[in-house]
C-alpha positions as CSV (number, residue, x, y, z in Angstrom):
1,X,0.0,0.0,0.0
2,X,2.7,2.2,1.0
3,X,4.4,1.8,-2.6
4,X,0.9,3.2,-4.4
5,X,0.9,6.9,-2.2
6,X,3.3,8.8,-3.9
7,X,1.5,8.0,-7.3
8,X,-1.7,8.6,-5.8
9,X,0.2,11.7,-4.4
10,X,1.1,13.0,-7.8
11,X,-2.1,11.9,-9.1
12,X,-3.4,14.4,-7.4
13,X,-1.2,17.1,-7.6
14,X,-1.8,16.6,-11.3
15,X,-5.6,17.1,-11.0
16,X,-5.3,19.6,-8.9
17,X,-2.9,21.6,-11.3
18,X,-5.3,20.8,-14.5
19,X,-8.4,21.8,-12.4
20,X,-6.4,25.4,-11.6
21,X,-4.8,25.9,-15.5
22,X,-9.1,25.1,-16.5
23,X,-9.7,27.6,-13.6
24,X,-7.2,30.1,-14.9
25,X,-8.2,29.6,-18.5
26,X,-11.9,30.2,-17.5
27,X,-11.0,33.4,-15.5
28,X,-9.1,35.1,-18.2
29,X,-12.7,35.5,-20.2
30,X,-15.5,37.3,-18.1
31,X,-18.4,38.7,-20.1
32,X,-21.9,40.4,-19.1
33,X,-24.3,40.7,-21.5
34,X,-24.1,42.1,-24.8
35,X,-20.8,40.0,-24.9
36,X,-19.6,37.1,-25.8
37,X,-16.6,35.1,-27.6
38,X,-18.0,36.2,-31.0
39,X,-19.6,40.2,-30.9
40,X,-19.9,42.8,-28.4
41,X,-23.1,44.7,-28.6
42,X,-23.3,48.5,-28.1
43,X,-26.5,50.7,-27.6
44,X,-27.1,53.9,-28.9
45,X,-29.6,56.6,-29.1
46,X,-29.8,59.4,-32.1
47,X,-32.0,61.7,-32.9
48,X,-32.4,61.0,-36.4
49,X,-35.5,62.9,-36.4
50,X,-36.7,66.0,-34.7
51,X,-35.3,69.5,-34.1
52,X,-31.4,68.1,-33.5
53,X,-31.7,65.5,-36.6
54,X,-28.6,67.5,-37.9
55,X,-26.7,65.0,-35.2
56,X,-28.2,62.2,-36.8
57,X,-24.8,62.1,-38.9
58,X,-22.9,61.0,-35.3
59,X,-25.0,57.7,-35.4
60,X,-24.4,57.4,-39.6
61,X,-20.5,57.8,-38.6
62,X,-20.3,55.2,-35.5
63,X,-21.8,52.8,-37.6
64,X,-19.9,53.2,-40.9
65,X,-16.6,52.8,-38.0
66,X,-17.8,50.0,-36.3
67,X,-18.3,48.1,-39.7
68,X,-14.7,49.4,-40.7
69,X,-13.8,47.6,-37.1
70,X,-15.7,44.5,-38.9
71,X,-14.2,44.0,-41.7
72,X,-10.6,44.5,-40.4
73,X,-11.2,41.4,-37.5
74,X,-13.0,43.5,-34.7
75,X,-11.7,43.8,-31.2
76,X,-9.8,40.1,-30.3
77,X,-12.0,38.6,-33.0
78,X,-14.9,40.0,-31.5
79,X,-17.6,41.5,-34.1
80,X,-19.5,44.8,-33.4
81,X,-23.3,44.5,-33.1
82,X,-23.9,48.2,-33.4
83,X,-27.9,48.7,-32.0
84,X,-28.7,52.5,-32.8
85,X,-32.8,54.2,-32.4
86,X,-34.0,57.4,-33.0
87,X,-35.4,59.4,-30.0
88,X,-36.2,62.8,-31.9
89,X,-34.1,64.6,-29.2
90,X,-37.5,64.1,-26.9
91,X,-36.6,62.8,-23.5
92,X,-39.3,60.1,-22.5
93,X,-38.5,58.5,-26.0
94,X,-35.0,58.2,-24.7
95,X,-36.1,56.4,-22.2
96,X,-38.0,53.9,-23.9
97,X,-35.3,53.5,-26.5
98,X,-32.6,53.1,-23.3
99,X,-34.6,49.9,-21.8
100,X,-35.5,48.7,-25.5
101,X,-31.4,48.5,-25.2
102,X,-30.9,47.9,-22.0
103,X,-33.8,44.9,-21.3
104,X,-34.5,43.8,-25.1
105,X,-31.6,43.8,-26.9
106,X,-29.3,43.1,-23.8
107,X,-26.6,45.6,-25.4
108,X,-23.1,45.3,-23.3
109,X,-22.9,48.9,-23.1
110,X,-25.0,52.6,-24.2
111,X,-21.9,54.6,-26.0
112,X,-22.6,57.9,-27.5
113,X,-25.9,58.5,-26.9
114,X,-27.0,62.3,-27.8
115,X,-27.8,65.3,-25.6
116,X,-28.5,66.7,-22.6
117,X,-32.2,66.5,-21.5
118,X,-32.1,62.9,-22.8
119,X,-29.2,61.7,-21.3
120,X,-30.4,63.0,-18.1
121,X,-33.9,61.4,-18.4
122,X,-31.6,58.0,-18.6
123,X,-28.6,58.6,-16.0
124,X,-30.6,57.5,-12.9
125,X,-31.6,54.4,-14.6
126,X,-28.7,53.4,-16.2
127,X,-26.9,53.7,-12.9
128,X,-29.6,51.7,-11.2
129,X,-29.1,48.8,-13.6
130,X,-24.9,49.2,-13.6
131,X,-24.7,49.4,-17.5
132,X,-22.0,52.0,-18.8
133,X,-23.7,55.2,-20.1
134,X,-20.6,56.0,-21.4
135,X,-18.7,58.8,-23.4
136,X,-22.2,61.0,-23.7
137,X,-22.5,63.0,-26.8
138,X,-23.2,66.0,-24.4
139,X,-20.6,69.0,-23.1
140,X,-22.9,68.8,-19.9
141,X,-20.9,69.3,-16.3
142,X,-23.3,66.8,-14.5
143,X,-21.3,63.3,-16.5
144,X,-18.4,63.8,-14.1
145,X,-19.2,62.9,-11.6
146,X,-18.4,59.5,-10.6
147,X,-18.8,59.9,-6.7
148,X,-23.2,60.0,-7.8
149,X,-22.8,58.4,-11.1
150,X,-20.0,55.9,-11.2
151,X,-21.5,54.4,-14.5
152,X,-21.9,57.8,-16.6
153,X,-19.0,59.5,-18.3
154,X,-18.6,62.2,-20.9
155,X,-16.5,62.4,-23.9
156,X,-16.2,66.5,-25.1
157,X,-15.1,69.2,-22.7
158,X,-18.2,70.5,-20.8
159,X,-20.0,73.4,-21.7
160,X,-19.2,75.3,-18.5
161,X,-15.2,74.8,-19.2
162,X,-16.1,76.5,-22.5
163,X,-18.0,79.4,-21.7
164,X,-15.6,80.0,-19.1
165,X,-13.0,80.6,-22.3
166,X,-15.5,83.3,-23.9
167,X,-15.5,85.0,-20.9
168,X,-12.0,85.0,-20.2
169,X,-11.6,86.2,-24.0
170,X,-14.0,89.3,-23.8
171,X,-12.8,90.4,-20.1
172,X,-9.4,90.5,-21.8
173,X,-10.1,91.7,-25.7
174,X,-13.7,93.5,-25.0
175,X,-14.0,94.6,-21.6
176,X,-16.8,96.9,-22.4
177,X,-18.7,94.8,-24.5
178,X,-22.1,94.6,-23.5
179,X,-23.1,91.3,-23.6
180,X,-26.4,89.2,-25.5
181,X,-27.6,85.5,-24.9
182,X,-29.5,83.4,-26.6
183,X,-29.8,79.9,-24.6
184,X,-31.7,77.0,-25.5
185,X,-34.2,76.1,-22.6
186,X,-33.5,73.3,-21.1
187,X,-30.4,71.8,-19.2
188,X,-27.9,72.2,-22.5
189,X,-28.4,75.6,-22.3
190,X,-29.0,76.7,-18.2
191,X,-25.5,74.6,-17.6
192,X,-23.4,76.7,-20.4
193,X,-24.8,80.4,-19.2
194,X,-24.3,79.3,-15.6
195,X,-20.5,78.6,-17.3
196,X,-20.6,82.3,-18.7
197,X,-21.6,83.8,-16.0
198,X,-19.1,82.1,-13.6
199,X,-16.8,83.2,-16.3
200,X,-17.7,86.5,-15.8
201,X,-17.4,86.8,-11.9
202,X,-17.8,89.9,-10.7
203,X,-18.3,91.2,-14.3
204,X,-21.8,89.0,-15.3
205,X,-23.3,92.7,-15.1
206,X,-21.5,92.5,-18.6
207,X,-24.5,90.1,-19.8
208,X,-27.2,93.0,-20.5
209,X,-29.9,90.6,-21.9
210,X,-30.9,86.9,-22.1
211,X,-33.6,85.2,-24.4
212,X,-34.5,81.8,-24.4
213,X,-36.1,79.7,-27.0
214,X,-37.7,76.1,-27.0
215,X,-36.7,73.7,-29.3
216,X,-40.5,72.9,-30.6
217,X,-40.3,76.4,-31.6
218,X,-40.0,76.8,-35.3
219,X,-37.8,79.6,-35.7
220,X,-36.1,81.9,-32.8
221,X,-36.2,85.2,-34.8
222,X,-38.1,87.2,-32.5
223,X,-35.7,86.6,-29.8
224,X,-32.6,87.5,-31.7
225,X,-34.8,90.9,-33.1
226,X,-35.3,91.2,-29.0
227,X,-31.4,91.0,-28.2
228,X,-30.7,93.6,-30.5
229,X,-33.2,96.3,-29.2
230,X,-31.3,95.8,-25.5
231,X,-28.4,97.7,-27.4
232,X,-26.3,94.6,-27.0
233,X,-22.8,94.6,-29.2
234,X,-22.2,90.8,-28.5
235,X,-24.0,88.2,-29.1
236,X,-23.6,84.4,-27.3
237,X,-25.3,81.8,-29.0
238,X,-26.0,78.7,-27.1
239,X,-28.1,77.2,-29.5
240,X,-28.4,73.5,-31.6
241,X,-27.4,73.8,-35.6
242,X,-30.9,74.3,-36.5
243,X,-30.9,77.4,-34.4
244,X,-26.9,78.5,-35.0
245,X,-27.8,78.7,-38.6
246,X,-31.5,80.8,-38.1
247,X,-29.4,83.2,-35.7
248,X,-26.8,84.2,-37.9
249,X,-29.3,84.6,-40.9
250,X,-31.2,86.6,-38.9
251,X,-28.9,88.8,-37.3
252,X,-27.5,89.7,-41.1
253,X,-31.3,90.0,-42.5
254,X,-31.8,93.2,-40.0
255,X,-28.5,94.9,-40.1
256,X,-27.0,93.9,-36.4
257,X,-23.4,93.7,-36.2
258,X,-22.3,92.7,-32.7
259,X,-19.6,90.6,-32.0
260,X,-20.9,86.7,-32.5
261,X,-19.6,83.9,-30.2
262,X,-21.6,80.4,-31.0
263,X,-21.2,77.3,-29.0
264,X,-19.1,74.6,-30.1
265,X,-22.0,71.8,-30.6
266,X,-22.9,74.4,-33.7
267,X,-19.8,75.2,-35.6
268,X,-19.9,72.6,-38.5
269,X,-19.2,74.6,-41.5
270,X,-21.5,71.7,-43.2
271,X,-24.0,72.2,-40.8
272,X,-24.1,75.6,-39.9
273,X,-22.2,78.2,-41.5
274,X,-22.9,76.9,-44.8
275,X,-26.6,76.8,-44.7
276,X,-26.5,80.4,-42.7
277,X,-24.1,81.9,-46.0
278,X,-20.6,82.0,-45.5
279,X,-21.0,86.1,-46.4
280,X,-23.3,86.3,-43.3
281,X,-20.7,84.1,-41.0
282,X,-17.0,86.0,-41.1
283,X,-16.1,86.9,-37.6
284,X,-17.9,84.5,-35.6
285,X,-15.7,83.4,-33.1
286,X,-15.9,80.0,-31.2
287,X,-13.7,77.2,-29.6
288,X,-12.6,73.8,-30.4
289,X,-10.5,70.6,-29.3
290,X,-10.8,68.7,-32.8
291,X,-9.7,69.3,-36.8
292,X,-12.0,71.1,-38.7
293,X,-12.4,68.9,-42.3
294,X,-12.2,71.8,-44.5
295,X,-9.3,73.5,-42.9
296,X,-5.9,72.5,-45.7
297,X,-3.2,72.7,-43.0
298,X,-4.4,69.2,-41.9
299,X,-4.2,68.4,-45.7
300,X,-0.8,66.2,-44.8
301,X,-1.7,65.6,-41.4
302,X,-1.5,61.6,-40.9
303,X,-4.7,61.7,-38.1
304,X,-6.9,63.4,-40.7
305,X,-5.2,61.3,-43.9
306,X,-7.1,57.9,-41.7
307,X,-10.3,59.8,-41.3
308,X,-10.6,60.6,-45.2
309,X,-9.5,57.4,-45.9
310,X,-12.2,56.1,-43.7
311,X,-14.9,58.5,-45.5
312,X,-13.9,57.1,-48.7
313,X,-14.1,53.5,-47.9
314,X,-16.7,52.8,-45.5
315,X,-19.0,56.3,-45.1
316,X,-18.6,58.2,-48.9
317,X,-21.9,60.2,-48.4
318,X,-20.5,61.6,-44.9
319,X,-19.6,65.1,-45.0
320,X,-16.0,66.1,-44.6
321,X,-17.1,70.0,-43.6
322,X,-19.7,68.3,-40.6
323,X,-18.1,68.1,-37.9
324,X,-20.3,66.1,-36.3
325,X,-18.5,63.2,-38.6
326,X,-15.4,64.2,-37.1
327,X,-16.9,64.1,-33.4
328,X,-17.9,60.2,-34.5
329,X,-14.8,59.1,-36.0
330,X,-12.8,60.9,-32.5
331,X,-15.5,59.2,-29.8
332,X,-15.3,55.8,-32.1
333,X,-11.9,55.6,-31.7
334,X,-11.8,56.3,-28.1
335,X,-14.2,53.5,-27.8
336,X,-12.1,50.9,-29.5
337,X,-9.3,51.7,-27.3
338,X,-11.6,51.1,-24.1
339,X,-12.5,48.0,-25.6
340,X,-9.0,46.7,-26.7
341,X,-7.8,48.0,-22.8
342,X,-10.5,45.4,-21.5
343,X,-8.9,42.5,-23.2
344,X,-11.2,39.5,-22.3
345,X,-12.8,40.7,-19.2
346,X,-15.7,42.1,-20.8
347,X,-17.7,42.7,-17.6
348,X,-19.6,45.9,-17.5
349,X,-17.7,47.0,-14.6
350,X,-14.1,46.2,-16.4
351,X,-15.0,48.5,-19.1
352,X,-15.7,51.7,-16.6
353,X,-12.8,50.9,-14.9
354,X,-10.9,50.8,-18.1
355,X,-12.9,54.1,-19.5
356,X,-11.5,55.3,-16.2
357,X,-7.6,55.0,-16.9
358,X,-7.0,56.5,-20.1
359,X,-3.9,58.4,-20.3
360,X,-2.5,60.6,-23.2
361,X,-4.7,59.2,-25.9
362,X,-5.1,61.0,-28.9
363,X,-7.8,59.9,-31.4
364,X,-6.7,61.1,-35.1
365,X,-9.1,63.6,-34.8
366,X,-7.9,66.1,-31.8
367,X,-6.2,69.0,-32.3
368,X,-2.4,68.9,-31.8
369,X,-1.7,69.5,-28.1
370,X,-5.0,68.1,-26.8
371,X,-5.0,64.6,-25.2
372,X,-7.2,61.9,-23.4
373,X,-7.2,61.4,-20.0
374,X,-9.6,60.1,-17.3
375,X,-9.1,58.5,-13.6
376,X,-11.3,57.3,-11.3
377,X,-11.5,60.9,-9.9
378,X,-12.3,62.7,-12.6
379,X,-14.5,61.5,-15.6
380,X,-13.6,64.3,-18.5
381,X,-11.9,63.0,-20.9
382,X,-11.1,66.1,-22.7
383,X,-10.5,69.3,-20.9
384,X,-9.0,71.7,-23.5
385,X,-10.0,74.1,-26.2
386,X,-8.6,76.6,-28.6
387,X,-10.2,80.0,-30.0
388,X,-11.2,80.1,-33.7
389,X,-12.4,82.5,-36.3
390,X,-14.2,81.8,-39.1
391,X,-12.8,83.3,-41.9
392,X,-13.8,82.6,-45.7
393,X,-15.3,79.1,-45.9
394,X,-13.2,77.9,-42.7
395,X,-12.5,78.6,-39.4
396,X,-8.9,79.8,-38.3
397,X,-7.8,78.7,-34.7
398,X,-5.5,81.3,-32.9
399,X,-3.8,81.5,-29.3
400,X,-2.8,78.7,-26.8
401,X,-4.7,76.0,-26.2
402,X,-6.7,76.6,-23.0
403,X,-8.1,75.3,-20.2
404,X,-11.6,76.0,-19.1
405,X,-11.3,75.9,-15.4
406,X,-11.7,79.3,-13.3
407,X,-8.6,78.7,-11.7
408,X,-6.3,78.8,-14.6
């Protein structure tokens, strides 16, 4: 009997170290739903329809990248099951389009989704369910903040970063000016003019009138004939392309001539300046963190030589000059990266975690000096701007890139 131990000894051992090597090999793939050996599924919510359908063409880009993504192998072998509705920028349709995504369609993840108001009607539920409402297509402070909302992050620099940049600009450049708004109502628009006015400080007496507007309205010219009669010489546009455009039109049809500042959310020359006539749009001043498509110093640039390449092959009727393409492209990519970061622990909490430790990255599409980064701390992924003018049939940055926080 004694002669038989030691191989019933190693016998064991042997099971023992198969059973771990299964045990390891099992560990090293984790998946919720919405993933599996063979796809990843990803949620998203557009308004292809309504008063913001000009950001329909986010939705058209993340698709036409995710099927690039496809056709080159996906992430570890992993296809993209790209799941996108339309919400028509109204808020109770978001939610009913989130749990469509969320409970039908057991999606791994929402990415992208559009807007303020919607994305708020959702963050509470999201959060209740722990599915990643992640890299928002909304400049809106309230996505960092992962103390309250550890499953909601944005992607852009917020709106209140921003408008603190405009008012730095006209405290130093226009100290005088006397200062016009035009906000959308709703939280979009209350979150950047708190920005602005923080901007201001003790100089928000600057602001000498506000008007809001609702997006069912059909066109905002009686507020922008309204700003003009408070003797305003700046105007501040917080406004959705739609809008942008009607505003700038307007404000040429009855001879104002104030200095224009318009969000960044509204400065696709596609979108915006275009459709309002270039002749009506020199001047305008605004701020951004990404390429603009129809600016030729990025002609040899090797980020924006990808993205065209990408429009030619996989999205030919997406508009260089909209730079809500280039938004897509920039937030795609940043996407993919979380994903190839999660390896195969694709567990709905891996991928926050992972969304939560970017450092340095720079899709194609940023603007030289402007990177990535995130912690577990602090969920904005991008944090700087620079000034631009448009000029011609472009806009022309100038100046440092900046920060948007009040203590720089």
């Amino acid at each position: 009997m004694t002669a038989v131990r030691p191989t019933l000894i190693a016998l064991s051992v042997a099971l023992a170290l198969i059973a771990t090597s299964c045990g390891t090999a099992e560990a090293q793939k984790k998946y919720d739903s919405g993933a599996s050996d063979t796809q990843i599924k990803i949620g998203n919510i557009m308004p292809y329809s309504g008063p913001a359908s000009a950001y329909g063409a986010i939705g058209k880009t993340l698709a036409a990248y995710f099927k690039m993504i496809n056709a080159q192998g996906g992430i570890r072998g992993r296809k993209i099951t790209f799941i996108s509705y339309d919400d028509a920028y109204s808020p109770p349709k978001t939610v009913e389009q989130a749990r469509r995504l969320v409970e039908g369609d057991e999606v791994l993840l929402l990415f992208n989704t559009l807007g303020t108001a919607t994305n708020s009607a959702i963050q509470k539920y999201m959060n209740t369910e722990k599915v990643p409402q992640l890299f928002v297509a909304s400049g809106a402070s309230k996505w960092n903040d992962p103390e309250n909302f550890p499953w909601t992050m944005g992607w852009q620099p917020s709106y209140q970063d921003e408008a603190h940049i405009y008012a730095k600009y006209l405290i130093r450049e226009k100290p005088g000016a006397k200062v016009a708004v035009l906000y959308q109502n709703d939280d979009f628009g209350k979150d950047y003019l708190k920005g602005l006015k923080d901007g201001f400080g003790d100089k928000a007496s600057m602001i000498v009138a506000e008007e809001s507007y609702e997006t069912s309205e059909p066109s905002i010219d009686n507020h922008v004939v309204a700003l003009k009669a408070a003797g305003a010489d700046t105007f501040v546009s917080i406004t959705t392309p739609k809008f942008a455009a009607q505003a700038i039109k307007k404000i040429a049809e009855i001879g104002w001539t104030p200095l224009q500042i318009i969000s960044n959310v509204s400065t696709s020359v596609g979108g915006v300046m275009q459709p309002a006539g270039f002749e009506n749009s020199q001047g305008i001043l605004s701020a951004a963190y990404a390429k603009d498509g129809a600016d030729p110093q990025w002609e040899k640039d090797p980020g924006m030589q990808r993205f065209l390449t990408f429009l030619q092959n996989y999205y030919p009727e997406g508009n260089r000059l909209d730079s809500s393409v280039i938004f897509g492209y920039g937030a795609a990519q940043t996407m993919m990266k979380v994903l190839e970061m999660c390896g195969d622990d694709l567990t709905r909490a891996n991928v926050m975690r992972q969304a939560a430790s970017l450092k340095d990255f720079v899709p194609d599409t940023l603007l030289p000096g402007i990177t990535i980064n995130t912690s577990p701390t602090d969920f904005a992924p991008i944090e700087q701007l620079q000034l631009m003018r448009f000029k011609g049939e472009k806009w022309e940055l100038f100046g440092d890139v900046m920060s948007g926080g009040l203590g720089h």
